[in-house]
C-alpha positions as CSV (number, residue, x, y, z in Angstrom):
1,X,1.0,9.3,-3.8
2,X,1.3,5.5,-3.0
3,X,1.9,4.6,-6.6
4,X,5.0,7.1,-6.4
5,X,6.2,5.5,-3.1
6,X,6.1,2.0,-4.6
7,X,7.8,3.1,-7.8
8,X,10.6,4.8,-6.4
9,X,11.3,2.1,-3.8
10,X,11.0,-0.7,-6.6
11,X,13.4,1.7,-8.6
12,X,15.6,2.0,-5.6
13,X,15.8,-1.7,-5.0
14,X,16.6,-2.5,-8.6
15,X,19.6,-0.3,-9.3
16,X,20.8,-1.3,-5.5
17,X,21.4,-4.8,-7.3
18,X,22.1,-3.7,-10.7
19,X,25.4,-1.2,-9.8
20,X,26.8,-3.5,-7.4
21,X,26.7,-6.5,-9.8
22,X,27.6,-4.5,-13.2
23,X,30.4,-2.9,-11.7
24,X,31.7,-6.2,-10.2
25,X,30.6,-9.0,-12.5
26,X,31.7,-9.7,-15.9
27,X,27.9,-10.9,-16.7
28,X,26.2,-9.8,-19.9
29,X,24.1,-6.4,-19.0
30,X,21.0,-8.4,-20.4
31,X,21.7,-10.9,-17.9
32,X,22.1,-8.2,-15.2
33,X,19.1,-6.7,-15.7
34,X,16.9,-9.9,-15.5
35,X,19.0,-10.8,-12.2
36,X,18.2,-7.4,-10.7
37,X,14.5,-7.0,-11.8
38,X,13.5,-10.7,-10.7
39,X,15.2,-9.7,-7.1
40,X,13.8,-6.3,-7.1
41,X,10.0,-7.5,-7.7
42,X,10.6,-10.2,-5.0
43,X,11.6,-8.1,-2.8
44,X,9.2,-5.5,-2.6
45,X,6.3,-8.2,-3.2
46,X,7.2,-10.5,0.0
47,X,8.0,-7.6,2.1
48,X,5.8,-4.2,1.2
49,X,2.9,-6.1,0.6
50,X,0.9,-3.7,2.1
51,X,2.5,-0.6,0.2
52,X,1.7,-2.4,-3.2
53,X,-2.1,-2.9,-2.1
54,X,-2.7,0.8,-1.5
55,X,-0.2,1.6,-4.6
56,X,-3.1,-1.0,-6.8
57,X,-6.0,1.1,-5.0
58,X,-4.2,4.3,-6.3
59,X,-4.7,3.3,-9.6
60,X,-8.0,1.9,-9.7
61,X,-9.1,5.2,-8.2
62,X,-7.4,7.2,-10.8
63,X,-9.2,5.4,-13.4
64,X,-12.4,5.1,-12.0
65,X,-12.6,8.4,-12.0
66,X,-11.7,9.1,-15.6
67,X,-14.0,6.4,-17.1
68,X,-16.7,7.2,-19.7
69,X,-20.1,8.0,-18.3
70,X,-23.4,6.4,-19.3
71,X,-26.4,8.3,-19.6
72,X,-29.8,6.7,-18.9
73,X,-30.6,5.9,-22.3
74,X,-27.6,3.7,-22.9
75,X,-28.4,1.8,-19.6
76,X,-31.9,1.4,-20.7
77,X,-30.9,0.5,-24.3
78,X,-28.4,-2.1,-22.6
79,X,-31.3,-3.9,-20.1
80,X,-33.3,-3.9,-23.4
81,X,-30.8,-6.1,-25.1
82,X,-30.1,-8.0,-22.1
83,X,-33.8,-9.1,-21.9
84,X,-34.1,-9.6,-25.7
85,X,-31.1,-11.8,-25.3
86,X,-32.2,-13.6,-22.1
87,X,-35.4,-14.2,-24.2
88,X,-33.6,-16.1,-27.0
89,X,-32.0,-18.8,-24.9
């Protein structure tokens, strides 16, 4: 739910530059865009610092969850090569 807060505000803060300077501006939309999104990510870095952290743990959670499983014979197959390779140096 985090990751959807910070999303949306980053969202927010980026078209809250964007209108404003497309509709008053006689910059290149390219340029516009660049403008906006370098203000919008320093924004919402220097001051929701601590909605971005729990946004990141979001994420990591969501994709800790979905990773591939070992079973015990690929963790035992993996310390074997470990030592076989620790053995060669």
């Amino acid at each position: 739910m985090q990751f959807f807060k910070y999303t949306v505000l980053r969202l927010v803060l980026f078209f809250v530059v964007f209108l404003p300077l497309a509709l008053f501006t006689r910059w290149d939309l390219i340029l516009i865009g660049v403008v906006a999104l370098v203000i919008a990510f320093s924004v919402s870095y220097l001051f929701f610092n601590k909605l971005r952290l729990a946004a990141n743990a979001d994420v990591q959670k969501m994709f800790a969850s979905t990773g591939p499983r070992k079973s015990k014979k690929m963790i035992s197959d993996e310390e074997a090569e470990d030592r076989f390779i620790d053995g060669e140096k």
